[in-house]
C-alpha positions as CSV (number, residue, x, y, z in Angstrom):
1,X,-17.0,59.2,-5.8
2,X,-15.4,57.3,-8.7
3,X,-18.0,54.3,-8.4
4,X,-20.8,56.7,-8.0
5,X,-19.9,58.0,-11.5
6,X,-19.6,54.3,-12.9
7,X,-22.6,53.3,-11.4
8,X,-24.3,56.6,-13.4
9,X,-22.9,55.4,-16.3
10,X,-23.6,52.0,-16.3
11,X,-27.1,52.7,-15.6
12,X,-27.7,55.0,-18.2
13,X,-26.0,52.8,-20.6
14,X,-28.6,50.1,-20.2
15,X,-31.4,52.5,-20.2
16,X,-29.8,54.2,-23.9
17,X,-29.7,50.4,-25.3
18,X,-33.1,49.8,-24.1
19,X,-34.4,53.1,-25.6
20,X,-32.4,52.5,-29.1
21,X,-34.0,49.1,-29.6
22,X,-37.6,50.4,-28.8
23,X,-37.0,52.8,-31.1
24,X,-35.6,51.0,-33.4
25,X,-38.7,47.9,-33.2
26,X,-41.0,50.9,-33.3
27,X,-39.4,52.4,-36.2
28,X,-39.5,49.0,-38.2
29,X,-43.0,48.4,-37.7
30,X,-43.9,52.1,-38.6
31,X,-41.9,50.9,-42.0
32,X,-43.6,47.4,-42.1
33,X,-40.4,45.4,-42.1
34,X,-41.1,43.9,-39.1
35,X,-44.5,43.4,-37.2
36,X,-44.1,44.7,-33.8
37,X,-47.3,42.9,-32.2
38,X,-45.6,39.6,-32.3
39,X,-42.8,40.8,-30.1
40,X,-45.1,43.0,-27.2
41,X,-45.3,40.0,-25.0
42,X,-41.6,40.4,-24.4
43,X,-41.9,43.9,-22.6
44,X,-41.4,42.8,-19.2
45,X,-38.3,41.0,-19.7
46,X,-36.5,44.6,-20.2
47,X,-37.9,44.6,-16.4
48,X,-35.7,41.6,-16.1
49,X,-32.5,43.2,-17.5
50,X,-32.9,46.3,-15.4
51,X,-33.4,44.0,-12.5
52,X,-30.3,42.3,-13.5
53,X,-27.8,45.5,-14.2
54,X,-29.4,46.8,-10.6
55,X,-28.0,43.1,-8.9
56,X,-24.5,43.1,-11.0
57,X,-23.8,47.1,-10.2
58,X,-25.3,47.5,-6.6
59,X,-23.9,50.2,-4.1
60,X,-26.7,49.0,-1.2
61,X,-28.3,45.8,-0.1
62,X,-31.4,47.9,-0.9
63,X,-30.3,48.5,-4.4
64,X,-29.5,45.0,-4.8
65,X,-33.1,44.0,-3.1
66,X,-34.7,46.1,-5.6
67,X,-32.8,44.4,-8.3
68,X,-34.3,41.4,-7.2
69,X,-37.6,42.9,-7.0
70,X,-37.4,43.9,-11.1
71,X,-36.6,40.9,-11.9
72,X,-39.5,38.6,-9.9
73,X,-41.8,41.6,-11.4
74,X,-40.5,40.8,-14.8
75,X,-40.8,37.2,-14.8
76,X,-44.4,37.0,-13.2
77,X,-45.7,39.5,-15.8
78,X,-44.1,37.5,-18.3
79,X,-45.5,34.4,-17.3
80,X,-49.0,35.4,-16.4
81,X,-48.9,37.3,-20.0
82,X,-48.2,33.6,-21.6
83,X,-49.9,31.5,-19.0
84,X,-46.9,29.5,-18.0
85,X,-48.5,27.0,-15.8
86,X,-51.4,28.3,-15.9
87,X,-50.9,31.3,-14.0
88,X,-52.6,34.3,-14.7
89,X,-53.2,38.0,-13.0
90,X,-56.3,36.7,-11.3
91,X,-55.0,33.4,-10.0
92,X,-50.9,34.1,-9.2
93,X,-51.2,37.7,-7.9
94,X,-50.0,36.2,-4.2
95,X,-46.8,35.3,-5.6
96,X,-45.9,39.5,-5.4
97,X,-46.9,39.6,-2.0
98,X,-44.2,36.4,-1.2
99,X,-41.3,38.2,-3.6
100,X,-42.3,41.6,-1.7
101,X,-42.1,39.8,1.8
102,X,-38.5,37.6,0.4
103,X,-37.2,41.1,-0.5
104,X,-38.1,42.9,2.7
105,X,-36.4,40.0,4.9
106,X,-33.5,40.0,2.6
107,X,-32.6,43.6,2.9
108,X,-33.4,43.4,6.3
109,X,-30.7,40.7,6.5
110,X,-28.0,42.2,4.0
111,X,-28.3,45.7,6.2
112,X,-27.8,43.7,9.3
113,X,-24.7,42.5,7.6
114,X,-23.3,45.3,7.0
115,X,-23.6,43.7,3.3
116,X,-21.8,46.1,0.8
117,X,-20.9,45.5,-2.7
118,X,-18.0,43.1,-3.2
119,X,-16.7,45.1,-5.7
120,X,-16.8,48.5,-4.7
């Protein structure tokens, strides 16, 4: 019950930090100290860190799959958003379909396991 309530609490920390500094980029730009546009391209990398709290503070192998799920999400937004490699929507869209099939045989795998958090 304990972890259950530190899990909570761990999740809605990140999600308060995230929301703080949105508002607080949002804010700036509505006061034209900073210019927000520049830093939009950056948006799926809180994706990332979701992904990454969900991997670090897992009760599941399906929690921790979908951890890994946030963060392939967040990194091939990001990169078709800058054309890293040349990869956009249109040409790289097969590359959710393989993280979607990785993710399905891993927590496949981790249930068989018996995988539970090593912490908890």
């Amino acid at each position: 019950m304990e972890t259950e309530k530190t899990s909570k609490s761990n999740a809605n920390l990140v999600w308060g930090l995230i929301l703080v500094a949105l508002g607080v980029f949002l804010l700036l730009d509505n006061l034209n100290i900073l210019d927000v546009d520049h830093w939009w391209h950056y948006w799926p990398m809180i994706l990332v860190i979701v992904g990454m709290n969900k991997m670090i503070d897992f009760e599941s192998p399906k929690e921790f799959v979908s951890g890994i799920w946030f963060v392939v999400l967040g990194l091939w937004l990001y990169a078709c958003f800058e054309h890293i490699w040349g990869l956009t929507f249109r040409n790289s869209w097969p590359v959710l379909m393989i993280g979607w099939g990785v993710c399905e045989v891993l927590k496949a795998v981790l249930q068989r396991n018996g995988g539970q958090h090593h912490g908890k």
